[in-house]
C-alpha positions, 0 to 999 in steps of 0.5 A: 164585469157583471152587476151584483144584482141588489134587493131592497127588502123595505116595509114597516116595523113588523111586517115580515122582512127579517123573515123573507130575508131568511126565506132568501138566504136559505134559497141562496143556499140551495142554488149555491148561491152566496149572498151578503146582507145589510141590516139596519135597526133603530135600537143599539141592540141587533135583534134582527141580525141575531136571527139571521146571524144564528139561523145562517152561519155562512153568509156575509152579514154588514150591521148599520144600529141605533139609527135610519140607514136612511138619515143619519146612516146614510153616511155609512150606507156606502162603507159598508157596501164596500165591505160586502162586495170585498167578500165578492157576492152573487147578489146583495139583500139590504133589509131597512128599519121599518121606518126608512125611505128606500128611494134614500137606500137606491140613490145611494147604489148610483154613487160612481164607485157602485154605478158599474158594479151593483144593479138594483134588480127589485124594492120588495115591500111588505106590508102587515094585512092587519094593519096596514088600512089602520096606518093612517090613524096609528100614525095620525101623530106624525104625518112624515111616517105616514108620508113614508109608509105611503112611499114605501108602497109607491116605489115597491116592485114587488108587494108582499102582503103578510098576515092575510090569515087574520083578514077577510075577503073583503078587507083583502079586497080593500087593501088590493083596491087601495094597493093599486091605487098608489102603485099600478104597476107592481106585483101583488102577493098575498100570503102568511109568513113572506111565503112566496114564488122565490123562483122568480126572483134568484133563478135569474142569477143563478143562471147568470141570464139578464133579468127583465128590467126593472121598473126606477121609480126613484129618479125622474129625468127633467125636460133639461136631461138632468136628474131630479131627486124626490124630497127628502123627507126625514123618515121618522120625527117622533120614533124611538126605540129603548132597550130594556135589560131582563136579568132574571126569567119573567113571566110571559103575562108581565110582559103581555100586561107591559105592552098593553098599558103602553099600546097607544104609544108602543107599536113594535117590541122584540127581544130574547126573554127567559120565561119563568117556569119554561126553563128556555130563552124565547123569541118575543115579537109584539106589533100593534096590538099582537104578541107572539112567542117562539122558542130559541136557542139564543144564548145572549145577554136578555133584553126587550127593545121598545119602539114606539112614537113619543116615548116617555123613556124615564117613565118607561124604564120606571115601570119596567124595573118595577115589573123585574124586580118582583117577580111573584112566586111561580104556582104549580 
């Protein structure tokens, strides 16, 4: 029987993977391809899921919530593939939280019940152009997040660096000169919006032809043959998430003015927003410092979700309800 082939879609909070994810499936599609996806977030509510679940219909979707897939998910990791590969798959997309470590995610594909049923084909890791030089001081904080942002890059097979519209030349050759450092070996992709080659990728399984092996990083054999796990590191110490209700439309500049007063502590916030005056539900998505805005056709219940390091979540919810329950008269 063959392999189901794996990918790994790993990188931290805001750096492309929910959309290459959906670059993938709509690939999947035109080569009659049928794919299952595993999707893990911090928070209790399913942003991500709710992206892929609204823009692709046909696909099999498994959702891990409201914690790391990594550590206190890890547990369910191997339930849930069970269920996907009953749905017999050509291949499987497992896209972590932002803070996850994807060795923990590839250790647990070598289980005896997947070892012959599941071959992990490539770790995709995206990182933000942006930010991505800035991490070590963002997380100055909390030295195990930046032990895992660095691992994420480390055992990458592919490395996709989004956002290079708002870099130069010479900071996209510091992040290359950096990138090479700590992984040699693995591809390079700079690009906006996780356009790239897909090619490369899926014809393999769709033309049912052995990939080239893949580059394992994961686990180092000893002199005495026996395998020698790298430490476990708990991914995140200090990051949590909160889910914020929105009852009414709120205007685009309370929630802008929101995030701001927060920025040391808030570094990633989604959510499905009625906007005052534009009479349609929209798709906020904020990293760091950048906010962005798209229409939706959600029609869900409307939140905000908050993931940030050490937040004060009574002070949080304080100020939010204060920000929703006044809303000033909309001027034409």
């Amino acid at each position: 029987m063959a392999k189901i082939p794996v990918f790994v879609l790993s990188g931290f909070l805001g750096s492309g993977k929910t959309t290459l994810l959906l670059r993938l499936l709509e690939e999947c599609s035109r080569l009659h391809l049928k794919p299952a996806v595993l999707m893990n977030e911090l928070g209790s509510t399913d942003t991500d899921g709710a992206i892929i679940s609204n823009d692709r219909k046909e696909q099999v979707v498994e959702k891990l919530l409201d914690g790391c897939i990594c550590c206190n998910k890890k547990g369910e990791v191997v339930a849930s593939i069970e269920k996907l590969l009953l749905q017999k798959p050509d291949v499987i997309f497992i896209e972590l939280t932002g803070v996850a470590n994807p060795e923990e995610v590839a250790d647990s594909l070598t289980e005896p019940q997947f070892i012959d049923r599941l071959s992990l084909q490539q770790v995709i890791t995206l990182l933000d152009a942006e930010n991505v030089l800035d991490y070590n001081s963002i997380f100055e904080a909390d030295r195990n997040l930046v032990e895992t942002v660095k691992r994420q890059t480390e055992v990458a097979d592919l490395l996709v660096i989004n956002k290079i519209d708002l870099v130069d030349s010479a900071r996209k050759t510091k992040i290359n000169k950096i990138l090479r450092k700590q992984n040699n070996k693995a591809e390079i992709c700079f690009t906006n919006y996780s356009e790239i080659d897909l090619d490369p990728v899926l014809n393999p399984i769709q033309q049912k032809r052995p990939r080239q092996e893949i580059r394992v990083t994961f686990n180092k054999k000893s002199q005495e043959g026996k395998q020698e796990k790298h430490p476990h590191k708990k991914s995140y110490s200090r990051i949590q998430t909160i889910s914020l209700p929105i009852p009414q439309p709120i205007r685009e500049k309370e929630i802008e003015k929101f995030l701001k007063k927060y920025k040391g502590s808030i570094l990633r916030s989604k959510g499905y927003i009625p906007l005052l005056g534009k009479n349609q539900t929209y798709l906020m998505q904020h990293v760091v410092k950048r906010t962005s805005w798209e229409p939706s056709t959600y029609t869900g219940e409307h939140y905000l979700v908050v993931i940030g390091i050490d937040l004060n979540k009574e002070e949080l919810t304080a100020q939010w309800n204060k920000v929703i329950q006044y809303q000033a008269p909309l001027v034409n």
